[in-house]
DSSP file (Angstrom, degrees, kcal/mol; ACC not computed):
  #  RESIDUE AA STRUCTURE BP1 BP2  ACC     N-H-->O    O-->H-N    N-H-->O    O-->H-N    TCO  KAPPA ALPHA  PHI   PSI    X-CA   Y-CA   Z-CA
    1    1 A X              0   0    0      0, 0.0     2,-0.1     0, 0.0     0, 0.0   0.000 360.0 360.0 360.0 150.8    0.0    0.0    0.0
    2    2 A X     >  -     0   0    0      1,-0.1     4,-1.2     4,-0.0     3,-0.2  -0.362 360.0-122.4 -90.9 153.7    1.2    3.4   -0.9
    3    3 A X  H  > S+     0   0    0      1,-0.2     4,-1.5     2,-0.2    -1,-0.1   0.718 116.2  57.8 -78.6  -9.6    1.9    6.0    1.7
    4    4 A X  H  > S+     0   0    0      1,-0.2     4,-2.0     2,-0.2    -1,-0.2   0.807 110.5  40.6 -82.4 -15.3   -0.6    8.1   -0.1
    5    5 A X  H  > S+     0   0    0     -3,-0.2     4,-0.7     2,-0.2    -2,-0.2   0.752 111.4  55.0 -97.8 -14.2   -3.2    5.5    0.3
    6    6 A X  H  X>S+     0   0    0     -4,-1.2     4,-3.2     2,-0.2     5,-1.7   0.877 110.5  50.6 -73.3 -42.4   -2.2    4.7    4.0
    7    7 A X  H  X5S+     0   0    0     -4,-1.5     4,-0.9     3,-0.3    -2,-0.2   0.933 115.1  40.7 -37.1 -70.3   -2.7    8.5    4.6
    8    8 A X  H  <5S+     0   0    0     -4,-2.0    -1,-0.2     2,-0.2    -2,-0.2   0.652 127.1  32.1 -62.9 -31.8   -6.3    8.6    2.9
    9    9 A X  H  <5S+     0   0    0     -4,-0.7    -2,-0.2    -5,-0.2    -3,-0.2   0.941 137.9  25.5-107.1 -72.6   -7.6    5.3    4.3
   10   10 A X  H  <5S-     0   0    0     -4,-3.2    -3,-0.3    -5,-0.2    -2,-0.2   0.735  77.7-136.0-104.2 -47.4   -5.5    5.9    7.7
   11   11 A X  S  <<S-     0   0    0     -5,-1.7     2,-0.3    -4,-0.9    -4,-0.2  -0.265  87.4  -5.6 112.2 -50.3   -4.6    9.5    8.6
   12   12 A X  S  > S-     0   0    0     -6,-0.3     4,-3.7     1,-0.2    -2,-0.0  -0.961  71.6-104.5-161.1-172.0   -0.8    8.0    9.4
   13   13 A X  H  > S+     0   0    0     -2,-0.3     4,-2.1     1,-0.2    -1,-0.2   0.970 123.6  54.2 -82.8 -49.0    1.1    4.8    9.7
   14   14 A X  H  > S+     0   0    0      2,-0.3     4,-3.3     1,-0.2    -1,-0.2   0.777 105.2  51.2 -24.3 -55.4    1.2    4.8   13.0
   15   15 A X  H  > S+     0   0    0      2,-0.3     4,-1.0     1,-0.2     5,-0.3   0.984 114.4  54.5 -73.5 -65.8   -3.2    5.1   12.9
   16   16 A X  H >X S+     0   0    0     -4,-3.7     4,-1.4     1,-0.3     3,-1.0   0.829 111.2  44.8 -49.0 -44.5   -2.6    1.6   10.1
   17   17 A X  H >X S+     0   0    0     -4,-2.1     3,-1.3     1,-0.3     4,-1.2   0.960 110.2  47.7 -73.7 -33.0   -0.6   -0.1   12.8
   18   18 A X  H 3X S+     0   0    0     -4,-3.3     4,-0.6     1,-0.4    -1,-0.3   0.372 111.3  53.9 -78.8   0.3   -2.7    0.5   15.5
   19   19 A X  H <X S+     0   0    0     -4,-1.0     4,-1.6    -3,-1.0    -1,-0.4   0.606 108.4  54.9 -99.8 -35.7   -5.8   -0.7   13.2
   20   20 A X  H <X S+     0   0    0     -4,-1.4     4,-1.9    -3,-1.3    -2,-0.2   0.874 110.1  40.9 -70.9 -44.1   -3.9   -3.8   12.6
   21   21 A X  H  X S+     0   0    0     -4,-1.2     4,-1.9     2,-0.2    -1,-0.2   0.619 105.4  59.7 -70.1 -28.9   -3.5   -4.5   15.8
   22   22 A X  H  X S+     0   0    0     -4,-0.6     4,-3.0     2,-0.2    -2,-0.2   0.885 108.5  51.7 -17.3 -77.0   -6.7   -3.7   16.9
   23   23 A X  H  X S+     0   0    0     -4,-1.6     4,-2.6     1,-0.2    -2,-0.2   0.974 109.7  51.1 -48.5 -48.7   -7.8   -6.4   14.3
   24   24 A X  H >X S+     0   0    0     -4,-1.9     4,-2.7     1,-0.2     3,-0.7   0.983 106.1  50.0 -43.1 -63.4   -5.4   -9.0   15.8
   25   25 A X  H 3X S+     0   0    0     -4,-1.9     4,-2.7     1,-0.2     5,-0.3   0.836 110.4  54.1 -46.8 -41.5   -6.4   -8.7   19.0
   26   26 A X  H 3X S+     0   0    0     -4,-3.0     4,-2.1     2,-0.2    -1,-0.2   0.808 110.1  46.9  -3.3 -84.9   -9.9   -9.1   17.7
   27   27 A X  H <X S+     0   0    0     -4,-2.6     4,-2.2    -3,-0.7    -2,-0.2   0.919 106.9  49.9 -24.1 -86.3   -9.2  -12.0   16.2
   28   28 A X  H  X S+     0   0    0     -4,-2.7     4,-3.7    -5,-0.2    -2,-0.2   0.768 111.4  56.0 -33.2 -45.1   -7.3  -13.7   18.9
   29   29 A X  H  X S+     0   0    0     -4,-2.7     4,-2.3    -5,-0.2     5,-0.2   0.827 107.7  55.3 -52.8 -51.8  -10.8  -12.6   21.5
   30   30 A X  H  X S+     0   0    0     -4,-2.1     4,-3.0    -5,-0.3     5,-0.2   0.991 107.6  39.6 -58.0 -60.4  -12.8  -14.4   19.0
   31   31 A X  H  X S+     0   0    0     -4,-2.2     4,-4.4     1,-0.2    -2,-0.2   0.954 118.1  49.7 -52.5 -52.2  -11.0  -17.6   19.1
   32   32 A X  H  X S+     0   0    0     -4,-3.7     4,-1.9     2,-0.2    -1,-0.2   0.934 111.4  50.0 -37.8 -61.8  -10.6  -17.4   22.9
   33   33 A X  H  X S+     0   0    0     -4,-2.3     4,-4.0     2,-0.2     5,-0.2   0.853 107.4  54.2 -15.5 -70.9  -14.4  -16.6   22.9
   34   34 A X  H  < S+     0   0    0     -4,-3.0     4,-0.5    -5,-0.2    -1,-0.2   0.982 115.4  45.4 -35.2 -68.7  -14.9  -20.0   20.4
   35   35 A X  H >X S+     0   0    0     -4,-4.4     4,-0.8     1,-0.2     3,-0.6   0.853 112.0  44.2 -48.4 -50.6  -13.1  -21.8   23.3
   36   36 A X  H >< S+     0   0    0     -4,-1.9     3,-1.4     1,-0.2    -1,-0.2   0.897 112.0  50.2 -51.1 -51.0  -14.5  -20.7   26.2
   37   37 A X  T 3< S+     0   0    0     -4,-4.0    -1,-0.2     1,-0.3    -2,-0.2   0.471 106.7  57.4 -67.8  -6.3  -17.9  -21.0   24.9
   38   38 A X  T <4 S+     0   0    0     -3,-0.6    -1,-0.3    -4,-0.5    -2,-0.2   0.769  80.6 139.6 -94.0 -29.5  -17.0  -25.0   23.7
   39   39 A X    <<  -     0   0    0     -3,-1.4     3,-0.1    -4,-0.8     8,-0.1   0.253  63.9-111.6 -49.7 127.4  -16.0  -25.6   27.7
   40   40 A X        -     0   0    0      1,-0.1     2,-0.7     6,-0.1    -1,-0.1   0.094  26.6-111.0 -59.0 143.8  -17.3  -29.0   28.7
   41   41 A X        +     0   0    0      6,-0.0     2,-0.2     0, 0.0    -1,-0.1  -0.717  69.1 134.7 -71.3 124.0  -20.7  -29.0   31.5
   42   42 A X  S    S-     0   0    0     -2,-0.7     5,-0.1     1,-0.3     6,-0.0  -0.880  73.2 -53.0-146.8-176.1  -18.7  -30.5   34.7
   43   43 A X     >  -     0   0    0     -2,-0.2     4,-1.4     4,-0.1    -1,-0.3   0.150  69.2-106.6 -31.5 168.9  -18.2  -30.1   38.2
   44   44 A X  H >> S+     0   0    0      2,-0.2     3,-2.7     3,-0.2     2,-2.2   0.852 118.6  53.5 -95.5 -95.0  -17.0  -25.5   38.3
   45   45 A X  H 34 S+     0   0    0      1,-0.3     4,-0.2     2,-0.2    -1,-0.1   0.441 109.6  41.2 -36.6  -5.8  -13.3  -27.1   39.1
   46   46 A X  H 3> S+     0   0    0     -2,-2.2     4,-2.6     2,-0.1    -1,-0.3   0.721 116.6  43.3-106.2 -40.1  -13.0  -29.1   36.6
   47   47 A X  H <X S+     0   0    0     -3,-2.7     4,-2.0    -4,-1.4    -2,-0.2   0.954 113.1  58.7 -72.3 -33.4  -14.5  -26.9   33.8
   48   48 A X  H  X>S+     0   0    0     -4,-0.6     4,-4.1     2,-0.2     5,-0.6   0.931 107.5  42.6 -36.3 -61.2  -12.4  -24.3   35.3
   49   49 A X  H >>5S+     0   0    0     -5,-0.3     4,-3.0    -4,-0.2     3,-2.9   0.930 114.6  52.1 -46.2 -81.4   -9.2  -26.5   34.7
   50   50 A X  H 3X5S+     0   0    0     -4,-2.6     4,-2.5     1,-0.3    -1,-0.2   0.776 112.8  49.5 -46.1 -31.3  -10.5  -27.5   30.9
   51   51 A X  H 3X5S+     0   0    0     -4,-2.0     4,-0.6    -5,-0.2    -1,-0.3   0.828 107.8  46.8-101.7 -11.5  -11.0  -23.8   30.2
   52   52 A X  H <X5S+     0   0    0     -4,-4.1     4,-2.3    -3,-2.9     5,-0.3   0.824 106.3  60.4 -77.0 -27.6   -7.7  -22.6   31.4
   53   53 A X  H >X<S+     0   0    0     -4,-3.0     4,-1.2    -5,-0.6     3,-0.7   0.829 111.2  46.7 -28.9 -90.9   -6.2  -25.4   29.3
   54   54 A X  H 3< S+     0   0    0     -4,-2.5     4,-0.3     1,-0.3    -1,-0.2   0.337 106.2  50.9 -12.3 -50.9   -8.0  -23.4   26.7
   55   55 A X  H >X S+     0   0    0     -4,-0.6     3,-2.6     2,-0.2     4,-1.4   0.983 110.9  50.9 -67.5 -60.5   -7.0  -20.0   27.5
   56   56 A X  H XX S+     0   0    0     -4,-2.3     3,-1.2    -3,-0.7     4,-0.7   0.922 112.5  45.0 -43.9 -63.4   -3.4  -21.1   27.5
   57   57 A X  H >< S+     0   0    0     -4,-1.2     3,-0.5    -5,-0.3    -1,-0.3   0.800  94.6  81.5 -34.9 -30.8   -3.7  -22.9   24.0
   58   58 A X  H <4 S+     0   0    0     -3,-2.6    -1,-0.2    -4,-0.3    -2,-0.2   0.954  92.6  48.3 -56.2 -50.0   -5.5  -19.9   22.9
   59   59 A X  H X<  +     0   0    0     -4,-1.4     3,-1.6    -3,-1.2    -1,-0.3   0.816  69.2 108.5 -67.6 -15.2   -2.0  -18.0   22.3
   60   60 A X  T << S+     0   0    0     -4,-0.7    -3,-0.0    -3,-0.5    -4,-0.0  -0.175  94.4  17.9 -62.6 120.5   -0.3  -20.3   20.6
   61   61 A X  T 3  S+     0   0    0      1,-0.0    -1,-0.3     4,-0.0    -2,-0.1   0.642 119.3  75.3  91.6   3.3   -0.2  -18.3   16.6
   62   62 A X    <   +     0   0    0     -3,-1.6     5,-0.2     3,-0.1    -2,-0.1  -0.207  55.6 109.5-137.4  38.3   -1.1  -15.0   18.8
   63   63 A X  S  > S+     0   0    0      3,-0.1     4,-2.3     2,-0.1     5,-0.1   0.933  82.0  37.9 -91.4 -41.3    2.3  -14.5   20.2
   64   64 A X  T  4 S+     0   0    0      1,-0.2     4,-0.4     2,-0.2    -1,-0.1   0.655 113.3  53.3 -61.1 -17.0    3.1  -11.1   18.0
   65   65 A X  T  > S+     0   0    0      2,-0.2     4,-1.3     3,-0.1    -1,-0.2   0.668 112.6  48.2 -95.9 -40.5   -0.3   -9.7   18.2
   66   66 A X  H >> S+     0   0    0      1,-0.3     4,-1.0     2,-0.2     3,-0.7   0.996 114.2  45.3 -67.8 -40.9   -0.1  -10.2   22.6
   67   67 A X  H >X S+     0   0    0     -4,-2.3     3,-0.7     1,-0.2     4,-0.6   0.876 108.6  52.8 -76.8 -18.4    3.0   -8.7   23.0
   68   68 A X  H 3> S+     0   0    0     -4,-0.4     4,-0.6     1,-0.3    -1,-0.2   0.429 102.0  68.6-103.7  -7.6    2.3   -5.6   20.6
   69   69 A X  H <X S+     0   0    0     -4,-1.3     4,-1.3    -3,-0.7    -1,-0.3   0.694  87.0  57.9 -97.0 -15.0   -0.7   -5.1   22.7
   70   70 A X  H <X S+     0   0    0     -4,-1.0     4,-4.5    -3,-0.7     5,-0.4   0.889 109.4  50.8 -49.5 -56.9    1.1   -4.1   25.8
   71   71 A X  H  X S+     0   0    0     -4,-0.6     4,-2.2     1,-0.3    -2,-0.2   0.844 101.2  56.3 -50.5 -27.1    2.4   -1.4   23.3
   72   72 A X  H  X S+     0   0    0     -4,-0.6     4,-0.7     2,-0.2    -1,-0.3   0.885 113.1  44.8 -75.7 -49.6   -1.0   -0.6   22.3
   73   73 A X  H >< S+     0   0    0     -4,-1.3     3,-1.5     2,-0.2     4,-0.2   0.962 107.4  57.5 -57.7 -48.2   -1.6    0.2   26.4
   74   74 A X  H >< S+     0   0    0     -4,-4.5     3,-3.3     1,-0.3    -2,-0.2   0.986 108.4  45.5 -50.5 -67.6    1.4    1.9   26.6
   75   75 A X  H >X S+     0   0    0     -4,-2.2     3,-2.1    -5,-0.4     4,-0.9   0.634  89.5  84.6 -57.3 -10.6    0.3    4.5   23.8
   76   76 A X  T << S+     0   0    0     -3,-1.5    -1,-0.3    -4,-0.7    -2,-0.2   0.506  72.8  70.6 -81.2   3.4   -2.9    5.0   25.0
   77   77 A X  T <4 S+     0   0    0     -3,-3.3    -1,-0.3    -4,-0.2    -2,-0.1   0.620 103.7  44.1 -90.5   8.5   -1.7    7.5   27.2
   78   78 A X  T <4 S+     0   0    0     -3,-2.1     2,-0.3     1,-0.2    -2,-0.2   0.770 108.5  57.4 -96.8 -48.6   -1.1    9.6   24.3
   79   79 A X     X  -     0   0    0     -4,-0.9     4,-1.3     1,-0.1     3,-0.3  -0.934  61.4-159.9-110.9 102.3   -4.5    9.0   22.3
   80   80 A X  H  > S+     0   0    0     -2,-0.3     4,-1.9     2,-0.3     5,-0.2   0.966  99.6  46.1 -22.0 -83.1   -8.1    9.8   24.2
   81   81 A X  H  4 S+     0   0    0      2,-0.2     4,-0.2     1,-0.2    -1,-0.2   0.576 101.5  55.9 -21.1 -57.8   -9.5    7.7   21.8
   82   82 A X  H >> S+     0   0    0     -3,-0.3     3,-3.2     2,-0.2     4,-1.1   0.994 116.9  41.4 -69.0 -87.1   -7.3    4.9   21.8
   83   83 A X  H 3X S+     0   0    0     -4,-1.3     4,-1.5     1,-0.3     5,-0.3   0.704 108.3  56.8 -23.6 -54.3   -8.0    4.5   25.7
   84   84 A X  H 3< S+     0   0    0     -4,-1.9    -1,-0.3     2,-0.2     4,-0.3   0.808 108.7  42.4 -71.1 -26.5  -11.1    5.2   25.5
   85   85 A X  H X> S+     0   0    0     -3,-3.2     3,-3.7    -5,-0.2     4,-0.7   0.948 117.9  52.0 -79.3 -69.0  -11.8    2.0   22.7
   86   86 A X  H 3X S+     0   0    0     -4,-1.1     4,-1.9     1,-0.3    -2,-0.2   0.609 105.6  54.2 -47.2 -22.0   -9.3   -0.2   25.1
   87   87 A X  H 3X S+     0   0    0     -4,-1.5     4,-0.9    -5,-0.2    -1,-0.3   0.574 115.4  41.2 -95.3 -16.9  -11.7    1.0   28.5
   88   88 A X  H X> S+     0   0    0     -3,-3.7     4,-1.4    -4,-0.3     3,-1.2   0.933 112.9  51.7-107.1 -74.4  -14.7   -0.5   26.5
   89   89 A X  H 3X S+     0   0    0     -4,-0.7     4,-3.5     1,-0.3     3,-0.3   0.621 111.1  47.7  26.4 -83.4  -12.6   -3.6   25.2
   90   90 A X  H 3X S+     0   0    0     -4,-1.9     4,-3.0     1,-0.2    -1,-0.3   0.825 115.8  49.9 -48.9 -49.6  -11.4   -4.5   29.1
   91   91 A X  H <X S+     0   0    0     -3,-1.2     4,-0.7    -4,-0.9    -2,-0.2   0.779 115.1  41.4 -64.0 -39.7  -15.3   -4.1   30.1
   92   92 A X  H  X S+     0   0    0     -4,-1.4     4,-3.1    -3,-0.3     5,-0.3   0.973 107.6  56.6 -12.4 -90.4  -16.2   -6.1   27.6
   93   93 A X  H  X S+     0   0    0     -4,-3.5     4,-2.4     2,-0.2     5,-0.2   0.916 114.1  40.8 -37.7 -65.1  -13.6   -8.5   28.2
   94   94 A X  H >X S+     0   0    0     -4,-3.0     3,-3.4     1,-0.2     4,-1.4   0.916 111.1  54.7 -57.6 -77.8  -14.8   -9.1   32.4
   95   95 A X  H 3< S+     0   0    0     -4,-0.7     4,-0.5     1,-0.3    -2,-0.2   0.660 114.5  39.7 -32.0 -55.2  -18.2   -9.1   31.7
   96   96 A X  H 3X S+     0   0    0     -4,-3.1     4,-1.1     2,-0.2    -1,-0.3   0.703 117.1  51.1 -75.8 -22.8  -17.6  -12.0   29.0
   97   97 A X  H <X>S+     0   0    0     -3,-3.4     4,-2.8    -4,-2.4     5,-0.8   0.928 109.7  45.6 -96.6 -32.3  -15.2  -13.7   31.1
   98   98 A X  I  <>S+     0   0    0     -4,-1.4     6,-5.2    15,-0.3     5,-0.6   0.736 117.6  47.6 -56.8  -0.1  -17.3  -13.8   34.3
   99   99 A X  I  45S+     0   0    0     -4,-0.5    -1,-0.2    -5,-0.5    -3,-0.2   0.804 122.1  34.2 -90.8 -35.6  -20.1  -15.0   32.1
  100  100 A X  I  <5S+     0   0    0     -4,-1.1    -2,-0.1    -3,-0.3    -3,-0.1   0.903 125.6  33.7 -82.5 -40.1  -18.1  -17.5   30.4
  101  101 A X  I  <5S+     0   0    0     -4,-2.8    -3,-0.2    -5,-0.3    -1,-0.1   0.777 137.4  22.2 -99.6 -26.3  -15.5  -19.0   32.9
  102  102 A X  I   <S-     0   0    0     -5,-0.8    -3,-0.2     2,-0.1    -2,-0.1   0.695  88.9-125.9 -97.4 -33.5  -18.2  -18.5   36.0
  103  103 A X      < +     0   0    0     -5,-0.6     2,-0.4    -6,-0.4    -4,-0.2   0.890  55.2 150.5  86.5  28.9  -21.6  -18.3   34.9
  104  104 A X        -     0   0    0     -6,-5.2     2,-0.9    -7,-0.2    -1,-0.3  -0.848  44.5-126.6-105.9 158.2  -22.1  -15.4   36.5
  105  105 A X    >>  -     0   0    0     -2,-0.4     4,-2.7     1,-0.2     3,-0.5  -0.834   8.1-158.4 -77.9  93.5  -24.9  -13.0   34.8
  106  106 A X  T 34 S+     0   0    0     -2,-0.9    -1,-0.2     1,-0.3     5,-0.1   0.893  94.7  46.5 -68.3 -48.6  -23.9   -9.4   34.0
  107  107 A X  T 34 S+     0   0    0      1,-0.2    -1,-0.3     3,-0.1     3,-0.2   0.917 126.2  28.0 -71.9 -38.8  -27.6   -8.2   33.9
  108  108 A X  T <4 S+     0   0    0     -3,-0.5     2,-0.3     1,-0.3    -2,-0.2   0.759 131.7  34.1 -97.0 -19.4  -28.6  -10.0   37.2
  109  109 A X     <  +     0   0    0     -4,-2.7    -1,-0.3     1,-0.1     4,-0.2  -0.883  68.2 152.4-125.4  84.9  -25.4  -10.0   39.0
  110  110 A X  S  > S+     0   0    0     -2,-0.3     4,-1.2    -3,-0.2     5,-0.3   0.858  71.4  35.1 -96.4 -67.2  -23.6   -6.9   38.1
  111  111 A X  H >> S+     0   0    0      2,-0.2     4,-2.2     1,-0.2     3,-0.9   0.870 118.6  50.1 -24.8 -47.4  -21.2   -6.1   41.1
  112  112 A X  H >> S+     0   0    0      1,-0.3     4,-2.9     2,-0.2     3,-1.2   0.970 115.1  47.1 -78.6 -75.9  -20.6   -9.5   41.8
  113  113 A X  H 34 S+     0   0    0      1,-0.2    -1,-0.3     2,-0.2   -15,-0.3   0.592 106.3  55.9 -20.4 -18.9  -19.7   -9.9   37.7
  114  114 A X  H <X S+     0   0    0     -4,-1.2     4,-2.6    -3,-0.9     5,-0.3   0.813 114.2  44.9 -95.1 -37.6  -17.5   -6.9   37.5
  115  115 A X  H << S+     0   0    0     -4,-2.2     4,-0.4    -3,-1.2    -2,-0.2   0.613 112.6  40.7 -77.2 -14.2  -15.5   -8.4   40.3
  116  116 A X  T  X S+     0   0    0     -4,-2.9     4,-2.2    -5,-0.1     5,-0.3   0.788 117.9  50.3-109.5 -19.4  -15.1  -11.7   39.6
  117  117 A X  H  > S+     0   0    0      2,-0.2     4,-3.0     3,-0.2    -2,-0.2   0.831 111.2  55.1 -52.6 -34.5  -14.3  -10.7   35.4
  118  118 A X  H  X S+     0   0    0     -4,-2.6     4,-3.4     2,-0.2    -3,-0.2   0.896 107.5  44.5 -78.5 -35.8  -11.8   -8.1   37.0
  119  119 A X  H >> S+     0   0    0     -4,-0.4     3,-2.2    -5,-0.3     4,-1.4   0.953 118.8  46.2 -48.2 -90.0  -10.2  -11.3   38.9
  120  120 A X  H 3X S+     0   0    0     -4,-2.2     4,-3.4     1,-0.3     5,-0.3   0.756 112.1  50.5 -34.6 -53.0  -10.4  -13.1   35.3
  121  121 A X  H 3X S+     0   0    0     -4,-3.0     4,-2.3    -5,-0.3    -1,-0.3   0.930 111.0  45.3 -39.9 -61.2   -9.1  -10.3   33.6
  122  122 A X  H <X S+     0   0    0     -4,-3.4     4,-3.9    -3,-2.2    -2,-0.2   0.915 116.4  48.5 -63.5 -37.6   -6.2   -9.9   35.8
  123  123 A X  H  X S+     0   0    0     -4,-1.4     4,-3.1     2,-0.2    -2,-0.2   0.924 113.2  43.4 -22.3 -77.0   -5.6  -13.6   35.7
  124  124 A X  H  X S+     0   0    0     -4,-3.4     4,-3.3     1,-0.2    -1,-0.2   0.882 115.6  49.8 -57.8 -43.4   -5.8  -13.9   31.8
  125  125 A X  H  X S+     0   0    0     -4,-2.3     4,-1.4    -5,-0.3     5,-0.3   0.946 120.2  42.6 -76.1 -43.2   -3.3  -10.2   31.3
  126  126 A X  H  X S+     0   0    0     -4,-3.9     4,-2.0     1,-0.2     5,-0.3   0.994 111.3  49.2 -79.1 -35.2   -0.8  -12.1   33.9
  127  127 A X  H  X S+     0   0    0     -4,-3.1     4,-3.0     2,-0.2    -1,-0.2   0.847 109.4  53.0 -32.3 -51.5   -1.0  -15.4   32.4
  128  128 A X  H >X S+     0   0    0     -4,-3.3     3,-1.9     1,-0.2     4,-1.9   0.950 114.2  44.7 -48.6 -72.1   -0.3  -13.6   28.7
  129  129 A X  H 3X S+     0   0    0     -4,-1.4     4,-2.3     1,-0.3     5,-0.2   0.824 108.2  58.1 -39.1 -32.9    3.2  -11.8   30.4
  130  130 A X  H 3X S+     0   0    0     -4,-2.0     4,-2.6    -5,-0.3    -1,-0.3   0.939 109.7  40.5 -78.3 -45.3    4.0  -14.9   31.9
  131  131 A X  H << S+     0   0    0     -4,-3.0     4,-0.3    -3,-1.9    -2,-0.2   0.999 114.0  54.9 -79.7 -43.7    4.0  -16.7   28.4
  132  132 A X  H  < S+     0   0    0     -4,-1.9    -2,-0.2     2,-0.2     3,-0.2   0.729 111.5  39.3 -25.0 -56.4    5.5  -14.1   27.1
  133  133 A X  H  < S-     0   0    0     -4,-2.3     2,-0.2     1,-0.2    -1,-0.2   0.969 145.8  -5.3 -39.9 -83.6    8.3  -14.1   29.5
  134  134 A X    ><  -     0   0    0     -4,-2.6     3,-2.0    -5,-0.2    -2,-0.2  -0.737  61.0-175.0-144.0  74.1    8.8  -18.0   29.7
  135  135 A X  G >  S+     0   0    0     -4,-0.3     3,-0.6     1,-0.3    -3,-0.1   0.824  85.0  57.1 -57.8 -25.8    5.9  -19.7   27.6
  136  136 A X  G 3  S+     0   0    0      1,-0.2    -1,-0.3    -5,-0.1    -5,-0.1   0.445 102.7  49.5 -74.4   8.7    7.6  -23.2   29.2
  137  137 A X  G <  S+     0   0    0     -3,-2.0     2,-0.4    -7,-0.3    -1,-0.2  -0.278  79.9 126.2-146.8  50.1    7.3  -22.5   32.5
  138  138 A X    <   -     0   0    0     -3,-0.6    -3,-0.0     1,-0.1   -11,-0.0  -0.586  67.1 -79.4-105.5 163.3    3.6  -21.3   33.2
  139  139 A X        -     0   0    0     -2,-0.4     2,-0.1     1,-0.1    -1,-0.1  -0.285  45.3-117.4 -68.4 169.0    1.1  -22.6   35.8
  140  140 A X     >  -     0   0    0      1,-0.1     4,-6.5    -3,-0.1    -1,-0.1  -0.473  34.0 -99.6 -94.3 170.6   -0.7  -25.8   34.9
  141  141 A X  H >> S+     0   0    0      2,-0.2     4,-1.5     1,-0.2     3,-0.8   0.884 120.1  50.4 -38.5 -60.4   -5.0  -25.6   34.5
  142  142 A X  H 3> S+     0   0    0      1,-0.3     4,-1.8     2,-0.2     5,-0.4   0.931 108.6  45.2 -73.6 -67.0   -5.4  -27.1   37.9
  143  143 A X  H 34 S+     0   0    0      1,-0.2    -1,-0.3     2,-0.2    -2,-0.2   0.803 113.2  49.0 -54.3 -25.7   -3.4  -25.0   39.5
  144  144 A X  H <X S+     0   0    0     -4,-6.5     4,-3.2    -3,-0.8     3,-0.3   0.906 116.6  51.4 -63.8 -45.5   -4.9  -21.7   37.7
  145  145 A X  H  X S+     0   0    0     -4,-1.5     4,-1.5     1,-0.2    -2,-0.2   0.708 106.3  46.7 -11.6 -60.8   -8.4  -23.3   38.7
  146  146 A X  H  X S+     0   0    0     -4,-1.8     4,-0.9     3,-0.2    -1,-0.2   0.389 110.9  56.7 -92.0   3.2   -8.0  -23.9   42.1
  147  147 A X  H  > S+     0   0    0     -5,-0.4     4,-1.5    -3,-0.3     5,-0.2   0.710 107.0  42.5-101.5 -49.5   -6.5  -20.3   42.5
  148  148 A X  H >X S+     0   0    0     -4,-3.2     4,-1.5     2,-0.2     3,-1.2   0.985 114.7  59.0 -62.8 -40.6   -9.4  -18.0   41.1
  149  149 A X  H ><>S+     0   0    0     -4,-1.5     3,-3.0     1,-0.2     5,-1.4   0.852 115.7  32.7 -22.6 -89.6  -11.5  -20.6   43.3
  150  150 A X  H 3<5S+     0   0    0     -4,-0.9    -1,-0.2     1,-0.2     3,-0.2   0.530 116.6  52.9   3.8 -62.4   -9.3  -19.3   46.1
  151  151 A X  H <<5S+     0   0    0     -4,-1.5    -1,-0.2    -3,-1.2    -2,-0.2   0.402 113.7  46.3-128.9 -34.6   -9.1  -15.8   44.8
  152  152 A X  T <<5S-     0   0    0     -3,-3.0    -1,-0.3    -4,-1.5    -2,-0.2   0.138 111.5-119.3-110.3   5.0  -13.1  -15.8   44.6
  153  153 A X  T   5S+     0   0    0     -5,-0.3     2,-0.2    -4,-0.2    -3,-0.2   0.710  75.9 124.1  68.2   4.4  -13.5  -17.4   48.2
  154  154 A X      < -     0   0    0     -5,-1.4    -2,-0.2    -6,-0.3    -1,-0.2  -0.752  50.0-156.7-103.9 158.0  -15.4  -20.7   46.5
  155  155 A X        -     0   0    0      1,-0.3     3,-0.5    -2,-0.2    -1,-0.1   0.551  23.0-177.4-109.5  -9.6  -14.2  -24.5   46.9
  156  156 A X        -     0   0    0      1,-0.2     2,-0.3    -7,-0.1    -1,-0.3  -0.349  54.3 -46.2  46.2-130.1  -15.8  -25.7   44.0
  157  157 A X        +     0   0    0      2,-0.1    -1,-0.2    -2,-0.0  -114,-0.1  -0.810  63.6 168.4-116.4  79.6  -15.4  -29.7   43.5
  158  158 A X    >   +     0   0    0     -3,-0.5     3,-2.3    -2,-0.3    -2,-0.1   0.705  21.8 138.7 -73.8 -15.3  -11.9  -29.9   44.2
  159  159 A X  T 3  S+     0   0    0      1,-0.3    -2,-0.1     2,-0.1     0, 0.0   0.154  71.8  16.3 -38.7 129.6  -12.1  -34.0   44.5
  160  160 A X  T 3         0   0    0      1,-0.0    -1,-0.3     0, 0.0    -2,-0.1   0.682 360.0 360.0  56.8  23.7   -9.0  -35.4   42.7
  161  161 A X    <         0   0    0     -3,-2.3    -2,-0.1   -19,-0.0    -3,-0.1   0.490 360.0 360.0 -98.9 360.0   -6.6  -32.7   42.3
């Protein structure tokens, strides 16, 4: 693409990466999404386990697009905008993961839902850094499982871990 047509379409290059990346990330949310939404009915500690299995697998093919999205935070301290798309993204993001990974209701439960998505949230953003860091050396499902248990004060069906 031409810089005159990145200009007209984009405004700058800069605009084009951050639209690209935007799209990844997208992308990636969807396939997590796919996964989560596949997670087998069992006991909460055990679908808990299957569906951080899940998450973790989820990066695998997403590795350029996660790390470039730290950058994408970084810059938003620059851009109004940019922040402002990333503040509805994160709210988003809890709301879908307490729905998904708890079963909690955003319309009937909202408090309780912002707080245990904000848990999930932090979870899933340390989880990323942590593959990032040392993708070989992360916690396993069960142990990520029996920690938002913890983390959420519930015991769930812990039998055989």
């Amino acid at each position: 693409m031409s810089t005159a047509a990145i200009g007209y379409h984009f405004g700058t290059t800069d605009s084009l990466l951050v639209e690209a990346l935007m799209r990844g990330i997208e992308e990636w949310s969807a396939r997590l999404d796919d996964r989560l939404r596949s997670a087998p009915a069992r006991p909460q500690r055990e679908r808990l386990a299957a569906i951080w299995g899940s998450v973790t697998e989820s990066f695998h093919g997403y590795r350029g697009v996660l790390a470039a999205s730290f950058e994408l935070i970084a810059r938003a301290d620059e851009d109004s905008e940019l922040r402002d798309q990333l503040r509805l993204t994160v709210e988003h993001a809890r709301h879908g993961l307490a729905t998904q990974m708890l079963d909690i209701d955003p319309q009937r439960e909202p408090e309780r839902a912002h707080r245990a998505g904000t848990v999930c949230y932090a979870m899933l953003s340390g989880l990323i850094v942590q593959w990032l860091v040392e993708p070989t050396n992360l916690p396993d499902r069960d142990a990520l499982a029996d920690g938002l248990l913890d983390a959420l004060g519930e015991s769930g069906d812990r039998t055989g871990s």
